[in-house]
N, C-alpha and C positions, 0 to 999 in steps of 0.2 A: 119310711124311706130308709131310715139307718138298719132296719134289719133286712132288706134285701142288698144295702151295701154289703152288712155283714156275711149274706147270705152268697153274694158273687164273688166275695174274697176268698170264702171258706170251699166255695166249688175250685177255683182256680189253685189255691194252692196242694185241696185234692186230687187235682187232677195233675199235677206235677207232681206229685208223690207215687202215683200211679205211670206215669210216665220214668220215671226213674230206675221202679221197680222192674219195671216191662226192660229196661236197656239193661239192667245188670242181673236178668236171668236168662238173656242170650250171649253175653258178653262170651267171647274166647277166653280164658282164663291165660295168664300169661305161662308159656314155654316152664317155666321155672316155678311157679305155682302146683302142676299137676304131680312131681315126685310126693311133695308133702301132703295130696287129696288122697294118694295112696298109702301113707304111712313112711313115706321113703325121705333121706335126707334131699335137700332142693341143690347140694351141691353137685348132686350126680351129672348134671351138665354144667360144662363152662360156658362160658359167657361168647357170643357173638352165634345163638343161634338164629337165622334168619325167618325159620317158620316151622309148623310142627301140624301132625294130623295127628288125630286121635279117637279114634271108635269107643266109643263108651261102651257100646254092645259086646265086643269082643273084648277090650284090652289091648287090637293093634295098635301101637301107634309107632313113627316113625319122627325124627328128628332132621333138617336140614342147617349145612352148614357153608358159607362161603368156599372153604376149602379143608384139608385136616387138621387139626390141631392135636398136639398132645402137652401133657403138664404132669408133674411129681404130686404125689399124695403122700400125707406124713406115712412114714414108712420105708423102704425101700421100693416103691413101685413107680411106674410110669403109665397112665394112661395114654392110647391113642385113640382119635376118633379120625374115621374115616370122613367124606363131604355131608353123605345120609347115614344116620345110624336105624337101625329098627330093630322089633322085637314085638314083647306083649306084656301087658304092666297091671298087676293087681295090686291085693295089699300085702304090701310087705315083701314086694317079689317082684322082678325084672327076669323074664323068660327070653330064649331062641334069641339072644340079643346077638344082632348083627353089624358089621362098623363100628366095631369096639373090642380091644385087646389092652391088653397089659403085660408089662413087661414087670418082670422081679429085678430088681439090683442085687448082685451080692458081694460084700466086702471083704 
């Protein structure tokens, strides 16, 4: 009797290891996650993106934003982002990126 208890424990908490696995190889990776899948710094978006596509196939992906935002990087420069930014995203490289510009400061 105690090794079919041991035996219904040891399926059950198998089968939640297995269940676990199965939600975190479908999971969306978060917006901010996929710069550093590619080798790229995760600060290249700011914060307040609301959703994001991503073709693994290709390397299209597109970013969505409430509205524009832009912000200073050490440096003299200014980023902008437009509401949707796009482009195409390998390793170590962000291509045809669109909804995004930068401005130089000079003093």
């Amino acid at each position: 009797m105690l090794s079919l208890a041991i035996f219904c424990l040891f399926t059950n908490i198998n089968s939640l290891t297995i269940s676990e696995t199965r939600l975190s190889i479908f999971e969306k990776p978060s917006v901010y996650q996929v710069p550093r899948n590619y080798d790229l710094p995760s600060g290249l978006l700011p914060k307040g993106v609301k959703n994001y596509d991503l073709d693994l196939s290709t390397g299209k992906f597109a970013a969505y934003f409430n509205n524009s935002c832009s912000f200073s990087v050490e440096g003299p420069y200014q980023l902008n982002y437009k509401p949707a930014i796009r482009g195409f995203i390998s390793n170590r490289k962000l291509e045809s990126l669109e909804g995004l510009s930068t401005k130089l400061f000079s003093f």
